[in-house]
mmCIF file of the N, C-alpha and C atoms, coordinates in Angstrom:
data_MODEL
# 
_entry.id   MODEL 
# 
loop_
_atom_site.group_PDB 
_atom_site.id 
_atom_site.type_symbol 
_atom_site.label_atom_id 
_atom_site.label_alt_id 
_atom_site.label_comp_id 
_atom_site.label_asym_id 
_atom_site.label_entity_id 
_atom_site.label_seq_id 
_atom_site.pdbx_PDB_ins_code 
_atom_site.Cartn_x 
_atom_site.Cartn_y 
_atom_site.Cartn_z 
_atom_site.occupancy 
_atom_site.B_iso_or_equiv 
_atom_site.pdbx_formal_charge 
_atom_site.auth_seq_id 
_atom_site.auth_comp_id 
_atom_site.auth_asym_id 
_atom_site.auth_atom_id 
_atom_site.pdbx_PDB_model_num 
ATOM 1   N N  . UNK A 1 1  ? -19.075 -4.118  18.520  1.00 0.00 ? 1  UNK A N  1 
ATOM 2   C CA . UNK A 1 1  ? -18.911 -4.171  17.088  1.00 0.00 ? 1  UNK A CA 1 
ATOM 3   C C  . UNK A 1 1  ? -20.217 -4.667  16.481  1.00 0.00 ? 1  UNK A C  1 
ATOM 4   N N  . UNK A 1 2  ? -21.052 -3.876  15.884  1.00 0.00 ? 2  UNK A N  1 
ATOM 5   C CA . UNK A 1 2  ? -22.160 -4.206  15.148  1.00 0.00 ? 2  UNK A CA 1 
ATOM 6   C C  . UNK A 1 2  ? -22.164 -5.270  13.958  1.00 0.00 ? 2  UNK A C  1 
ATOM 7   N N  . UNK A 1 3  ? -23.055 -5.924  14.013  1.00 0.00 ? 3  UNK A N  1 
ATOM 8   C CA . UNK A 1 3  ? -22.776 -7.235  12.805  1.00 0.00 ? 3  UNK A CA 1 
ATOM 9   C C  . UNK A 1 3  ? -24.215 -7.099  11.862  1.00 0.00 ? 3  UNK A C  1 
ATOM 10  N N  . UNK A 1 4  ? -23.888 -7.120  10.520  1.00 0.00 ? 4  UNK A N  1 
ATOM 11  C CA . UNK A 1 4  ? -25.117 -6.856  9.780   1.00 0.00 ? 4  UNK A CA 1 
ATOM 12  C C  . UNK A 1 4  ? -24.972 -8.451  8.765   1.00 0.00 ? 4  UNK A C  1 
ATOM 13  N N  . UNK A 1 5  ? -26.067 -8.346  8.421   1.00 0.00 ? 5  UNK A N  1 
ATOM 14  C CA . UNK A 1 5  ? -25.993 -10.049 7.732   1.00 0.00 ? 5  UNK A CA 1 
ATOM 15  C C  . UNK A 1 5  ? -25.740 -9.564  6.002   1.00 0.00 ? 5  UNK A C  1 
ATOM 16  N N  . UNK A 1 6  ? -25.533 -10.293 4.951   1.00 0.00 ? 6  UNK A N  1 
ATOM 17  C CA . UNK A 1 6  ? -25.080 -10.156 3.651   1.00 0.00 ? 6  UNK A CA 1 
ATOM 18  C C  . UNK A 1 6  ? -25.946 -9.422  2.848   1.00 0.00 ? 6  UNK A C  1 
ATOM 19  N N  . UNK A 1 7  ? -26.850 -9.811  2.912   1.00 0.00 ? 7  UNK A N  1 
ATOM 20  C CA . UNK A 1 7  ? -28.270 -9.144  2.223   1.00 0.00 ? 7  UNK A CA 1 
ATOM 21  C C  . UNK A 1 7  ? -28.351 -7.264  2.776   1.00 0.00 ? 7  UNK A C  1 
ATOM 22  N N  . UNK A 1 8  ? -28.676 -6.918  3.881   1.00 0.00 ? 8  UNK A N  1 
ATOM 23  C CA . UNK A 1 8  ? -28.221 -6.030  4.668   1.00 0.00 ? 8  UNK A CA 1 
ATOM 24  C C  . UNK A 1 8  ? -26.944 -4.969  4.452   1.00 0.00 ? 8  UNK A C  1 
ATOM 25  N N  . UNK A 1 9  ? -25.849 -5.355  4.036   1.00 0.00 ? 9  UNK A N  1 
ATOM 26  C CA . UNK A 1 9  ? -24.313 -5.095  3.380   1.00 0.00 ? 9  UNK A CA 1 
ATOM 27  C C  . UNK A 1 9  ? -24.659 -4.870  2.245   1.00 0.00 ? 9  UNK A C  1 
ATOM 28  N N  . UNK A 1 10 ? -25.061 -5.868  1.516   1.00 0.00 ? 10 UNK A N  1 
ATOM 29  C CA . UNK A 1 10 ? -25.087 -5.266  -0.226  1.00 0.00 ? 10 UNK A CA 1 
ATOM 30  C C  . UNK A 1 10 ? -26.306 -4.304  0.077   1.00 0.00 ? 10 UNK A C  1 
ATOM 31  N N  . UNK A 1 11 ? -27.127 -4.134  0.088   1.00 0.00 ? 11 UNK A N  1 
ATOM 32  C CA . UNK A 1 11 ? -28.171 -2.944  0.384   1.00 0.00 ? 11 UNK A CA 1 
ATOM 33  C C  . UNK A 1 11 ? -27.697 -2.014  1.047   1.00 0.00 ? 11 UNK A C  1 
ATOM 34  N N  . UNK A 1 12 ? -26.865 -1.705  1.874   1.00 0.00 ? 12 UNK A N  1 
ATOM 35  C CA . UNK A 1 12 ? -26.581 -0.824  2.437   1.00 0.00 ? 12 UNK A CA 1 
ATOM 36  C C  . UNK A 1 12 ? -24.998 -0.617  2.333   1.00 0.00 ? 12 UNK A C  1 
ATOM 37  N N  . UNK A 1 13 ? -24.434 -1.134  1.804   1.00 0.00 ? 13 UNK A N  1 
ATOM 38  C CA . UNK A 1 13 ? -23.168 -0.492  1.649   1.00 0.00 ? 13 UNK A CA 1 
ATOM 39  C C  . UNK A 1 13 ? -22.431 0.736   1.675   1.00 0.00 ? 13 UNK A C  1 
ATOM 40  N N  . UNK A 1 14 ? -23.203 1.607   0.807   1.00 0.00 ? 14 UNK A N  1 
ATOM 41  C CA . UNK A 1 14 ? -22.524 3.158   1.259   1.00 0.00 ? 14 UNK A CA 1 
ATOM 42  C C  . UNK A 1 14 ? -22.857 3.217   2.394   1.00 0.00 ? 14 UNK A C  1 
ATOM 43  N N  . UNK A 1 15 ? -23.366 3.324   2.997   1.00 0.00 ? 15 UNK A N  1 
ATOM 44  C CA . UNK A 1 15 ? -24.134 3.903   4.278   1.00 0.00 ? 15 UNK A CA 1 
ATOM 45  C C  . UNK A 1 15 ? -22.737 3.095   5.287   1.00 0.00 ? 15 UNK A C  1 
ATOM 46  N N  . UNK A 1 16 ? -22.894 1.742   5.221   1.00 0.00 ? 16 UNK A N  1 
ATOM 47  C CA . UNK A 1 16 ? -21.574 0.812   5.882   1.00 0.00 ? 16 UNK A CA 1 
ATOM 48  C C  . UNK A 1 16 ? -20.155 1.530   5.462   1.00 0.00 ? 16 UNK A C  1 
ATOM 49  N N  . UNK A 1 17 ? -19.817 2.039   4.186   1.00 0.00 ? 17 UNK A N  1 
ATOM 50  C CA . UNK A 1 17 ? -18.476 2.537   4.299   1.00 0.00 ? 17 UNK A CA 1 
ATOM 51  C C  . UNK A 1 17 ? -18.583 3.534   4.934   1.00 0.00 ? 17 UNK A C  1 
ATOM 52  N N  . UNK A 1 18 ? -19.443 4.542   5.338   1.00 0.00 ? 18 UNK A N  1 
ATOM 53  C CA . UNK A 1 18 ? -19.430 6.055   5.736   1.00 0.00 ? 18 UNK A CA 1 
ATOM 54  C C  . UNK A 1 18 ? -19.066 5.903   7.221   1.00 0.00 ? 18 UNK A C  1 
ATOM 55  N N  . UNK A 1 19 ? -19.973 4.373   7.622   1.00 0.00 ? 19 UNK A N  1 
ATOM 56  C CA . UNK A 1 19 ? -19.264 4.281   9.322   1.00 0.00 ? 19 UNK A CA 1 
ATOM 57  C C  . UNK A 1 19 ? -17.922 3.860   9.268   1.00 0.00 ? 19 UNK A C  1 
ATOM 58  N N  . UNK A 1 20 ? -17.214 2.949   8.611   1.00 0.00 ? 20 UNK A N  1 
ATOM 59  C CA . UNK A 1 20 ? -16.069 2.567   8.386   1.00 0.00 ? 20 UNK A CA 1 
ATOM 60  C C  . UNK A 1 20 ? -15.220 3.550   8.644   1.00 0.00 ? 20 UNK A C  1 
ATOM 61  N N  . UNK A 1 21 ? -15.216 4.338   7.551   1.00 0.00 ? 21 UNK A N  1 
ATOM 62  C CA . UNK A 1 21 ? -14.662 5.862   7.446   1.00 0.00 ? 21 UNK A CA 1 
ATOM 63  C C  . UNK A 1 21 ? -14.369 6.680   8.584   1.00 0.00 ? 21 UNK A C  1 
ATOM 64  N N  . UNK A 1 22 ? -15.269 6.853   9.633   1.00 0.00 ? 22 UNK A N  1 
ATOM 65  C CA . UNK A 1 22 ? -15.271 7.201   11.074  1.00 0.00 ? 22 UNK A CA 1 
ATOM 66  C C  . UNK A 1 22 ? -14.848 6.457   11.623  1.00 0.00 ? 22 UNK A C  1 
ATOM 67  N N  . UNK A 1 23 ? -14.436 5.604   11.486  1.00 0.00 ? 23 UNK A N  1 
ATOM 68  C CA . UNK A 1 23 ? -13.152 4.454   12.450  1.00 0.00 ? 23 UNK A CA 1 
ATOM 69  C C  . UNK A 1 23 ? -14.278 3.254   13.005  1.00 0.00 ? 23 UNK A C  1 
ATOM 70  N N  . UNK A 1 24 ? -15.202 2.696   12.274  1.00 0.00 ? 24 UNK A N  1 
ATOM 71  C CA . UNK A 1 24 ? -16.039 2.071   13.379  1.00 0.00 ? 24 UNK A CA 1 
ATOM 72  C C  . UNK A 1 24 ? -15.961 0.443   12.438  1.00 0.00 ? 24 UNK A C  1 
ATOM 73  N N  . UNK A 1 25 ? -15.765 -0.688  13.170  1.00 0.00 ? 25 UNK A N  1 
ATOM 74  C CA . UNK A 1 25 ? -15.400 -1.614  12.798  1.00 0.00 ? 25 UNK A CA 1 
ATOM 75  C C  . UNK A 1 25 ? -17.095 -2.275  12.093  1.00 0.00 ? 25 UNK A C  1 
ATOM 76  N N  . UNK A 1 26 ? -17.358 -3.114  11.393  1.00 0.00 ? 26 UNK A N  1 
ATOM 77  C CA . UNK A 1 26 ? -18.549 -3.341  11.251  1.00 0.00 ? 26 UNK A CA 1 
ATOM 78  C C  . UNK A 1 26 ? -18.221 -5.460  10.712  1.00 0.00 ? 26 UNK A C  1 
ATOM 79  N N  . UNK A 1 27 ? -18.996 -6.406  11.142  1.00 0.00 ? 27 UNK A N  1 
ATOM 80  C CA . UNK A 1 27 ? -18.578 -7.696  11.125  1.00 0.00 ? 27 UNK A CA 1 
ATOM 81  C C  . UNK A 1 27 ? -20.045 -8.223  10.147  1.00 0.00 ? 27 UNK A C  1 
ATOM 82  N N  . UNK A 1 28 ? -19.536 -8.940  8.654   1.00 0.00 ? 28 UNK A N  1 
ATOM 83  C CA . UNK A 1 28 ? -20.170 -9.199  8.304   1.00 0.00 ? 28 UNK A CA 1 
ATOM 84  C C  . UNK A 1 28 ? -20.835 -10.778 8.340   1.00 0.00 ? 28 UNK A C  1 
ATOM 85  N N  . UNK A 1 29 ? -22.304 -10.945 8.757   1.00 0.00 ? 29 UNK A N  1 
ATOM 86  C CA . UNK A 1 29 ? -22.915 -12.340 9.115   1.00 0.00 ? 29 UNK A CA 1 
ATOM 87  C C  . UNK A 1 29 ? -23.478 -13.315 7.595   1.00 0.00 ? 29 UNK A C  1 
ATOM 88  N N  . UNK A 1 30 ? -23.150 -14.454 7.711   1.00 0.00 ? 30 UNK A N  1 
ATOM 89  C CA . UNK A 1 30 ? -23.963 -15.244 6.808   1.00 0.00 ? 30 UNK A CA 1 
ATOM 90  C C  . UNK A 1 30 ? -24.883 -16.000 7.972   1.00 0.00 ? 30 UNK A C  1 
ATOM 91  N N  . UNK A 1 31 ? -26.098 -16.245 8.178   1.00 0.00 ? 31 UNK A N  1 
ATOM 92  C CA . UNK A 1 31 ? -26.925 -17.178 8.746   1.00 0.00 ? 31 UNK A CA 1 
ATOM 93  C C  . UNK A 1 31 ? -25.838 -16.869 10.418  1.00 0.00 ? 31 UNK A C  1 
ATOM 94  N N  . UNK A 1 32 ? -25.697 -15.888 10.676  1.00 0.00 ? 32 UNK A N  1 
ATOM 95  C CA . UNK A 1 32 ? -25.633 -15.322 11.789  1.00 0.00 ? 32 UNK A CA 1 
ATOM 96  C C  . UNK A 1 32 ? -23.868 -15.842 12.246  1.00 0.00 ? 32 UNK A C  1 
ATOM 97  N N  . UNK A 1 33 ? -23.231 -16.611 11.241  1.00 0.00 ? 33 UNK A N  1 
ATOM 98  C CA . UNK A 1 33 ? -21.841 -16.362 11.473  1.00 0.00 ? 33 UNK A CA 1 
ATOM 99  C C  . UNK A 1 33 ? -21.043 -15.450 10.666  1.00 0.00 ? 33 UNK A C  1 
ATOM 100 N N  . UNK A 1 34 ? -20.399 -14.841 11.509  1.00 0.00 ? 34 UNK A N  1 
ATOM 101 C CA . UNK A 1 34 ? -19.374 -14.067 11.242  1.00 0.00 ? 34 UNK A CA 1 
ATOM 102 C C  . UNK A 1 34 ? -18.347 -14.416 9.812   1.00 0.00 ? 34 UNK A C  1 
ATOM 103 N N  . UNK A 1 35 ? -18.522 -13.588 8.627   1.00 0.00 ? 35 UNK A N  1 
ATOM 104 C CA . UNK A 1 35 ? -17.770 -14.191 7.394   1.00 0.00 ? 35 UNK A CA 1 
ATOM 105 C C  . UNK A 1 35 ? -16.716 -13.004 7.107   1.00 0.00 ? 35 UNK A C  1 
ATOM 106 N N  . UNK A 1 36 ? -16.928 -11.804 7.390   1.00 0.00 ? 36 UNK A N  1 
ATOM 107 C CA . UNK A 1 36 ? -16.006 -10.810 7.081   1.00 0.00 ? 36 UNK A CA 1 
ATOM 108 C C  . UNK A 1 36 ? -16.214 -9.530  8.194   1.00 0.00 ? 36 UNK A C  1 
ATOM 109 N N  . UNK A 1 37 ? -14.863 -8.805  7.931   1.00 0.00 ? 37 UNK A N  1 
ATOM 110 C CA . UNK A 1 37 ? -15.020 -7.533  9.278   1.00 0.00 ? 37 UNK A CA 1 
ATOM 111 C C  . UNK A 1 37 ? -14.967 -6.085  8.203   1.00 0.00 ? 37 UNK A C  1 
ATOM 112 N N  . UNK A 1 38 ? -15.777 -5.212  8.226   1.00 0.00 ? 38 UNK A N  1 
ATOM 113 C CA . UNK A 1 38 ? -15.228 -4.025  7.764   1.00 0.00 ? 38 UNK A CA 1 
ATOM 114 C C  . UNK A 1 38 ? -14.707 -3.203  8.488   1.00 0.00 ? 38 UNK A C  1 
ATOM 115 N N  . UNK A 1 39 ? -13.148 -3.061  7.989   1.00 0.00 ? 39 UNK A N  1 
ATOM 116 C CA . UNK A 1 39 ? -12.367 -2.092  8.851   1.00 0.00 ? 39 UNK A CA 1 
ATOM 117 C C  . UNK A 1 39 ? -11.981 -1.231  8.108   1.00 0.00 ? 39 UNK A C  1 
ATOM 118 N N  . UNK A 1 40 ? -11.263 0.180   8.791   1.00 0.00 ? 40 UNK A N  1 
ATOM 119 C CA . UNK A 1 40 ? -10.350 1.353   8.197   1.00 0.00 ? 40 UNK A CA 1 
ATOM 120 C C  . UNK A 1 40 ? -9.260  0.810   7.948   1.00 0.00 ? 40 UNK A C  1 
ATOM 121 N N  . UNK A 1 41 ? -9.582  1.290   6.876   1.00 0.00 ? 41 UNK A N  1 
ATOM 122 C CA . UNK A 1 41 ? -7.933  1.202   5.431   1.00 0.00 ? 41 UNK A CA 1 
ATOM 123 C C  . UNK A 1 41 ? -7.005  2.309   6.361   1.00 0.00 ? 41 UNK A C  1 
ATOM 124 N N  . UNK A 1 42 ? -5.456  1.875   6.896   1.00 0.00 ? 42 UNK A N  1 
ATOM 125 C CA . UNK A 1 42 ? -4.463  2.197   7.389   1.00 0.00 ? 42 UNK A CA 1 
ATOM 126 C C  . UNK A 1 42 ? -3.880  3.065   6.156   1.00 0.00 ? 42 UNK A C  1 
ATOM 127 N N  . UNK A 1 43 ? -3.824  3.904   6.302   1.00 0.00 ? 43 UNK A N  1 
ATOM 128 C CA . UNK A 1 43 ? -3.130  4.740   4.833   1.00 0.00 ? 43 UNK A CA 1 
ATOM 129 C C  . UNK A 1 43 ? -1.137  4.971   5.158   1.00 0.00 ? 43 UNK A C  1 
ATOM 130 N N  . UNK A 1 44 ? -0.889  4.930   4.339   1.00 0.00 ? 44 UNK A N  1 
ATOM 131 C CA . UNK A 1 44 ? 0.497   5.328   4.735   1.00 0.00 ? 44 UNK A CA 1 
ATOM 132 C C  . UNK A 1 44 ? 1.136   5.842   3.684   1.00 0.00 ? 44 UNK A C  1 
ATOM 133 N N  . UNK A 1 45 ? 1.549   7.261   3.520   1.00 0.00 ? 45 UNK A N  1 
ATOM 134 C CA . UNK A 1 45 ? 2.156   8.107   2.565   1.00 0.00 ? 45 UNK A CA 1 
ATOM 135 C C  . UNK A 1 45 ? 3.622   7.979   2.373   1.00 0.00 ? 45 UNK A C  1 
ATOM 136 N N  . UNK A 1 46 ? 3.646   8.274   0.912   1.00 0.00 ? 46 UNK A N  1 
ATOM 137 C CA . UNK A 1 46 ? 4.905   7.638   0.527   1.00 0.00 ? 46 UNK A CA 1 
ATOM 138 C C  . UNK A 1 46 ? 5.427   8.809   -0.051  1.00 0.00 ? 46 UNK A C  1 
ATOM 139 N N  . UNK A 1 47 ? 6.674   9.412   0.809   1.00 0.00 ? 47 UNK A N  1 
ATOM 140 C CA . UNK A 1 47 ? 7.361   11.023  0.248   1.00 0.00 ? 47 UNK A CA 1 
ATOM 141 C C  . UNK A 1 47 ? 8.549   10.798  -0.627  1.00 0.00 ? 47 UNK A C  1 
ATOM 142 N N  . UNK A 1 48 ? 8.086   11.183  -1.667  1.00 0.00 ? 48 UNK A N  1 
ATOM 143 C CA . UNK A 1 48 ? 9.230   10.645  -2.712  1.00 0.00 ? 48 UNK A CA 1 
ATOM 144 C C  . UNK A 1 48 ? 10.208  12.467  -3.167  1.00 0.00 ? 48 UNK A C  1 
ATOM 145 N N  . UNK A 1 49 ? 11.570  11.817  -2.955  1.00 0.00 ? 49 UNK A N  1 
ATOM 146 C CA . UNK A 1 49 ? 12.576  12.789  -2.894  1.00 0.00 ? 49 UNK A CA 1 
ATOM 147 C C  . UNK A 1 49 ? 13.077  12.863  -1.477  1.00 0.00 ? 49 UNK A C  1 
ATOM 148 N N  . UNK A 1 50 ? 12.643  11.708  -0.233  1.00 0.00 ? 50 UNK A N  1 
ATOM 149 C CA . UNK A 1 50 ? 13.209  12.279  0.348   1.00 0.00 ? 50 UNK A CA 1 
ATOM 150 C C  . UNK A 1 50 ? 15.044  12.283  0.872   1.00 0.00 ? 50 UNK A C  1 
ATOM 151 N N  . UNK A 1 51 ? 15.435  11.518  0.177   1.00 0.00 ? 51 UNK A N  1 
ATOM 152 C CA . UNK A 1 51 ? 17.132  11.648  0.211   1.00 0.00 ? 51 UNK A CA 1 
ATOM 153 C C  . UNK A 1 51 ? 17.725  12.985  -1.121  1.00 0.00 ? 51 UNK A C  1 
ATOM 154 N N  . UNK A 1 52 ? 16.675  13.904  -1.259  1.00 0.00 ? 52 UNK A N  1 
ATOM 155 C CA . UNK A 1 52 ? 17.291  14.792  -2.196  1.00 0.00 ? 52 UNK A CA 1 
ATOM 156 C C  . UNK A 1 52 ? 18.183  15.825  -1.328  1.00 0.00 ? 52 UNK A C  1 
ATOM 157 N N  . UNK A 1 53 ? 19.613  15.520  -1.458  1.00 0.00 ? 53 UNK A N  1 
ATOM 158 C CA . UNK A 1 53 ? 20.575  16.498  -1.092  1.00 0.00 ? 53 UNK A CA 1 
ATOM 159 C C  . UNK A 1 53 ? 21.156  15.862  -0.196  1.00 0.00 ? 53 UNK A C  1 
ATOM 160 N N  . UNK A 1 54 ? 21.115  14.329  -0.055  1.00 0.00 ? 54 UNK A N  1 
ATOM 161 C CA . UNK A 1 54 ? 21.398  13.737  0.985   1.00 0.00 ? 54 UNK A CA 1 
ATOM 162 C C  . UNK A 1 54 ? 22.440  12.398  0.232   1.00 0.00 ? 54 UNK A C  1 
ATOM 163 N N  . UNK A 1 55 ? 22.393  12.201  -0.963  1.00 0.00 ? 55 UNK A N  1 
ATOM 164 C CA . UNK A 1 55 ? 23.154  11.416  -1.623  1.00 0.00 ? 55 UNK A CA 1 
ATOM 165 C C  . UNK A 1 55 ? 24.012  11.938  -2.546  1.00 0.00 ? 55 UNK A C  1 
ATOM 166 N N  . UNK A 1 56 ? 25.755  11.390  -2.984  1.00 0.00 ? 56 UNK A N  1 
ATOM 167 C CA . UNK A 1 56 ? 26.331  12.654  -3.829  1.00 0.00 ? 56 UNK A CA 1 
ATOM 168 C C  . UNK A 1 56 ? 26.455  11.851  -4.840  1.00 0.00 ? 56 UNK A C  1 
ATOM 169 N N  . UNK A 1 57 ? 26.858  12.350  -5.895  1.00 0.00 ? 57 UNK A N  1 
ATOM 170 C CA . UNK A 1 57 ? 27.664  11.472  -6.981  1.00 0.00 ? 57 UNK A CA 1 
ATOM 171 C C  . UNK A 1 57 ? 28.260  12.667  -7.743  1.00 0.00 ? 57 UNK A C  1 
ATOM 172 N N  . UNK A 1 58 ? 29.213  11.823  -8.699  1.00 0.00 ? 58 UNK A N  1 
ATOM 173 C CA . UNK A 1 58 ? 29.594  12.927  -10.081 1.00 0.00 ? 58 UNK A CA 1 
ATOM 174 C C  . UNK A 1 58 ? 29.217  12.871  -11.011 1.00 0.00 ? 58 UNK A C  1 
ATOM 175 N N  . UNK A 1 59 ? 28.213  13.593  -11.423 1.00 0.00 ? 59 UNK A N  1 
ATOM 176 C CA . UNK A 1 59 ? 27.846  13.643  -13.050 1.00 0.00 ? 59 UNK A CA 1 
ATOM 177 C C  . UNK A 1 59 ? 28.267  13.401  -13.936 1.00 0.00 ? 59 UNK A C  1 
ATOM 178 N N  . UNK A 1 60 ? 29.588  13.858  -13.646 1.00 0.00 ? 60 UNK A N  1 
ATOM 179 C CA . UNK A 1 60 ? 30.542  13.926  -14.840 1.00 0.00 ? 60 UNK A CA 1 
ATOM 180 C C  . UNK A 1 60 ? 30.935  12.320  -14.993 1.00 0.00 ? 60 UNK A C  1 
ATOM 181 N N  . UNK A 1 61 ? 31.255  11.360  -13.871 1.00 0.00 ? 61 UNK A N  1 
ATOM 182 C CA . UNK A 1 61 ? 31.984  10.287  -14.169 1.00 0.00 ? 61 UNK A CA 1 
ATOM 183 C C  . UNK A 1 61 ? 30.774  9.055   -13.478 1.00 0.00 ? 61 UNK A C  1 
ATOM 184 N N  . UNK A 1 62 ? 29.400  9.409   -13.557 1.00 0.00 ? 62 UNK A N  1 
ATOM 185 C CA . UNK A 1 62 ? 28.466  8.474   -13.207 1.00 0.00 ? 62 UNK A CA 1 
ATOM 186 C C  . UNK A 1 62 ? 28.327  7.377   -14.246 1.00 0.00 ? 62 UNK A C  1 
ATOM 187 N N  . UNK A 1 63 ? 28.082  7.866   -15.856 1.00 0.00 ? 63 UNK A N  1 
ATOM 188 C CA . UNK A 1 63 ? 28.209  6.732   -16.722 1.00 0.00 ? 63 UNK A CA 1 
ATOM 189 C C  . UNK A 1 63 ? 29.125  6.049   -17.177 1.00 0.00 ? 63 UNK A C  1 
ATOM 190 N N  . UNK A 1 64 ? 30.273  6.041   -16.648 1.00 0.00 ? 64 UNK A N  1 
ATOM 191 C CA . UNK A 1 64 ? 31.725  5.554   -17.143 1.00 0.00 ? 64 UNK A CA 1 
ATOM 192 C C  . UNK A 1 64 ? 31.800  4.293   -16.965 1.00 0.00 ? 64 UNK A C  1 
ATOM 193 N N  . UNK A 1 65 ? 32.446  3.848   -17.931 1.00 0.00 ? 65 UNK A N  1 
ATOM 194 C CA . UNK A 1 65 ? 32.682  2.336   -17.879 1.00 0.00 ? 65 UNK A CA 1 
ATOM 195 C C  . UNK A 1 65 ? 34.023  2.324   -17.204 1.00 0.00 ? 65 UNK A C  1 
ATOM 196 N N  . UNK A 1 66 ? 34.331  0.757   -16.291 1.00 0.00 ? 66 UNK A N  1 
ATOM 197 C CA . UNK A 1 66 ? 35.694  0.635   -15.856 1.00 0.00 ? 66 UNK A CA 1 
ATOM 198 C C  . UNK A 1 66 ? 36.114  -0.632  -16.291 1.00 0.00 ? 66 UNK A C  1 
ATOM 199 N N  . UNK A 1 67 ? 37.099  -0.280  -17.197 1.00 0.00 ? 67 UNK A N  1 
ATOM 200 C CA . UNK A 1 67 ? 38.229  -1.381  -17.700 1.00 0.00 ? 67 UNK A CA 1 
ATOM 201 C C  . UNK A 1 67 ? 38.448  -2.686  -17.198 1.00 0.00 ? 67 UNK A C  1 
ATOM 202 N N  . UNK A 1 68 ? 38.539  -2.518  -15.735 1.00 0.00 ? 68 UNK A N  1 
ATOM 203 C CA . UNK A 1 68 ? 38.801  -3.979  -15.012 1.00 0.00 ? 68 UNK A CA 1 
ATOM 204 C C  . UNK A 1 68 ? 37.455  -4.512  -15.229 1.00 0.00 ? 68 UNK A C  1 
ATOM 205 N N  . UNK A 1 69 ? 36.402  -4.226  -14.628 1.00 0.00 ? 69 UNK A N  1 
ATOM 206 C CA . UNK A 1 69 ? 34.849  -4.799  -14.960 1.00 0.00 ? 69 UNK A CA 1 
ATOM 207 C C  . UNK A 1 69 ? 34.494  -5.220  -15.875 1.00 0.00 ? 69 UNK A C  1 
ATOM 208 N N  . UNK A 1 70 ? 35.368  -4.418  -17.109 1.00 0.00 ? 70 UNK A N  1 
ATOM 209 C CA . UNK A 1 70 ? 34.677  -4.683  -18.435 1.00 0.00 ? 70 UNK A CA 1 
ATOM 210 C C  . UNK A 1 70 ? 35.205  -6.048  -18.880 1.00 0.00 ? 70 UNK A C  1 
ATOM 211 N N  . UNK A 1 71 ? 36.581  -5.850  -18.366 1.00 0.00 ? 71 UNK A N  1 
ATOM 212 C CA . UNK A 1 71 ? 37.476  -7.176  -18.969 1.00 0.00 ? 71 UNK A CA 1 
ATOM 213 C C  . UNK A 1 71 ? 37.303  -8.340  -18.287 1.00 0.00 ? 71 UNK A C  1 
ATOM 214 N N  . UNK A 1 72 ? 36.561  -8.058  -16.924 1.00 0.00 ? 72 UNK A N  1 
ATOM 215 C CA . UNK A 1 72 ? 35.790  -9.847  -15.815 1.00 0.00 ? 72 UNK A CA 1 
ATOM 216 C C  . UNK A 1 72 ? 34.708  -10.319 -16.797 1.00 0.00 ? 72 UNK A C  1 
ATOM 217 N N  . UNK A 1 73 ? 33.512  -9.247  -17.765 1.00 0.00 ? 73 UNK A N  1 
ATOM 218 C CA . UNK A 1 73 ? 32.929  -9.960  -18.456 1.00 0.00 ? 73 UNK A CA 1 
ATOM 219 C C  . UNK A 1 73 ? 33.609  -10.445 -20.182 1.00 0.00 ? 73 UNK A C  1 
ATOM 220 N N  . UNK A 1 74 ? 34.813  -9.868  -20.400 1.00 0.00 ? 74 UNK A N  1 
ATOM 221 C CA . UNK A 1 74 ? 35.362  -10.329 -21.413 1.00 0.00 ? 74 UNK A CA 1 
ATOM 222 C C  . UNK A 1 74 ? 34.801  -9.212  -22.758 1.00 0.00 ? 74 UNK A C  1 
ATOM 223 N N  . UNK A 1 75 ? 34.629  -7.785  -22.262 1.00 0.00 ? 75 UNK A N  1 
ATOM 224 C CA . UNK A 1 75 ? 34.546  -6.630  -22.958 1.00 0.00 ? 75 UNK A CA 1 
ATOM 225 C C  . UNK A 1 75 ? 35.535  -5.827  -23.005 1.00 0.00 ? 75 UNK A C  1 
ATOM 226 N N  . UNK A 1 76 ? 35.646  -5.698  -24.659 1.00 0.00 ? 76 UNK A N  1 
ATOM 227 C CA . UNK A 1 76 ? 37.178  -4.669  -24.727 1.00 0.00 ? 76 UNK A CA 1 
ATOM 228 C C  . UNK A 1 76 ? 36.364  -3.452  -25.015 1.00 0.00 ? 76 UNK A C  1 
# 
């Protein structure tokens, strides 16, 4: 794992994300200790719809109010 010092990082930064990007870990030095690691961002996709056709309800009687419920909060 290659270690570049702070000065080095801010000057070269693009160049440091482009290895990142290729999976390559990079450890950043102050006065030759280790202060931060650049690693690959783990991505994880998020599929939205996927319970479509997989959950039912009734349209018709989804917004309905029910009497007993109404009357536990003291709604006529």
């Amino acid at each position: 794992m290659p270690t570049v010092n702070i000065h080095d990082a801010k000057t070269h930064l693009s160049h440091l994300l482009t290895r990142v990007e290729k999976g390559e870990t990079i450890t950043i030095a102050r006065a030759g200790k280790p202060v931060a690691d650049l690693v690959p961002h783990s991505r994880i996709d998020i599929a939205f719809g996927c319970l479509t056709g997989r959950l039912d309800y009734d349209p018709d009687h989804f917004d309905d109010t029910d009497s007993d419920v109404n009357a536990l909060f003291g709604i006529t």
